[in-house]
C-alpha positions, 0 to 999 in steps of 0.5 A, spaced: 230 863 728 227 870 728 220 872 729 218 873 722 221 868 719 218 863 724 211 866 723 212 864 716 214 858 716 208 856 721 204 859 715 207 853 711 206 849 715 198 851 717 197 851 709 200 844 707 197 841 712 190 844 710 192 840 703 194 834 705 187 831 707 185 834 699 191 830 696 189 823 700 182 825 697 185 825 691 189 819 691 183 815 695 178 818 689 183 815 684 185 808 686 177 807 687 175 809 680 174 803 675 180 804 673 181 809 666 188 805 666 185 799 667 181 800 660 186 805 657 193 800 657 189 794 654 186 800 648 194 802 648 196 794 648 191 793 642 193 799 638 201 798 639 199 791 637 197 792 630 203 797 628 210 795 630 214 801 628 221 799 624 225 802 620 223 804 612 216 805 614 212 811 611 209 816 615 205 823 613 206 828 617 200 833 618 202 839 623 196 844 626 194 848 631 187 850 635 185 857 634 178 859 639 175 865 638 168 869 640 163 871 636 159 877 639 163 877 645 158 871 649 165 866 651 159 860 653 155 861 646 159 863 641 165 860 642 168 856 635 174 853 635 177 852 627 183 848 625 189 851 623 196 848 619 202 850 620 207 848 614 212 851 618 213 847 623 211 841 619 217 843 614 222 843 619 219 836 623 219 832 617 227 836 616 229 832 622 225 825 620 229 825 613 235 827 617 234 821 622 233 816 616 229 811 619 222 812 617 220 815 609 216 821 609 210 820 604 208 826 600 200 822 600 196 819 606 194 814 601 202 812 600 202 812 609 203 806 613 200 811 619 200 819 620 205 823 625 200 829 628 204 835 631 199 839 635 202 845 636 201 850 642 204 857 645 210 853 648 209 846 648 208 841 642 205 834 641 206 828 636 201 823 636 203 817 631 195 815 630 193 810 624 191 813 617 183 811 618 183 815 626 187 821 621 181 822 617 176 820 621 178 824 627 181 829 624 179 831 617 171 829 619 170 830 626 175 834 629 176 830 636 183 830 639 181 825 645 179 820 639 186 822 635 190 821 642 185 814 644 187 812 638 195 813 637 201 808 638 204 813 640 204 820 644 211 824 644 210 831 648 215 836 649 214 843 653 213 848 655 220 851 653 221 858 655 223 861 648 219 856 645 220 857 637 219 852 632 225 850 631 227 847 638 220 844 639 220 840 633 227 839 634 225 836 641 219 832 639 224 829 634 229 827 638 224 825 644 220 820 638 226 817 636 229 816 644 222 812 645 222 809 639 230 806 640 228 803 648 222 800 645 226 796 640 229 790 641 
């Protein structure tokens, strides 16, 4: 092994052994906390347990995205975030659902047995299947996204992709939605 080569390997080595005593405290740290996975599978049990998805079930599908922006430049004050809808990719995540034929896609949220909310960012997506009553309350009143996330039966999230266009996005999210959905199913 030549000389530089093994200069840079015994750099790798010094630089992984010096995180290795970080990472065991990590893991150490996680497995010692009153476990939020403890908490969070009863949340998850109890909210897959008061909706079963099954074919012919409706679904409203809203699709959005977070935009942030400064006023006068102050990031910690004048930080604002607003709510963005993106027809676009709701048109083309409800496409897929239609073409699929196993849920209806309602025009209302009253006519809804539950919402499909697709978050959309840079290169990632996100669909969260939550209850009509977490869809108002959390998003339409009080935007909060780790509400909205607590309370779906089910999360699906596709990205980041290297050419991340709406259609491939939504195309995954929609297949990842119905490949989860037929290996829970009896």
């Amino acid at each position: 092994m030549s000389r530089s080569r093994r200069h840079s390997f015994e750099l790798t080595l010094r630089r992984a052994s010096c995180l290795a005593p970080a990472l065991v405290f990590v893991i150490i740290s996680l497995a010692a906390c009153p476990a939020h996975s403890q908490s969070n599978p009863a949340n998850s049990q109890a909210n897959s347990a008061r909706l079963t998805f099954h074919s012919g079930q409706s679904m409203y599908i809203v699709a959005f995205c977070v935009n942030v922006y400064y006023l006068n430049e102050a990031p910690i004050d004048g930080k604002r975030e607003y709510i963005n809808y993106d027809l676009a990719a709701e048109r083309k995540v409800r496409k897929r659902i239609e073409e699929w034929n196993y849920f209806k896609v309602a025009e209302k949220p009253s006519e809804a047995d539950f919402v499909f909310l697709v978050h959309l960012d840079d290169s990632s997506i996100e669909g969260l299947a939550v209850p009509i009553e977490a869809y108002r309350q959390h998003l339409k009143e009080n935007f909060d996204l780790d509400a909205l996330r607590e309370a779906a039966f089910g999360r699906y999230l596709i990205g980041p992709l290297k050419l991340p266009t709406v259609t491939r996005l939504s195309d995954r999210l929609v297949k990842q939605f119905r490949e989860k959905l037929t290996k829970t199913s009896p």
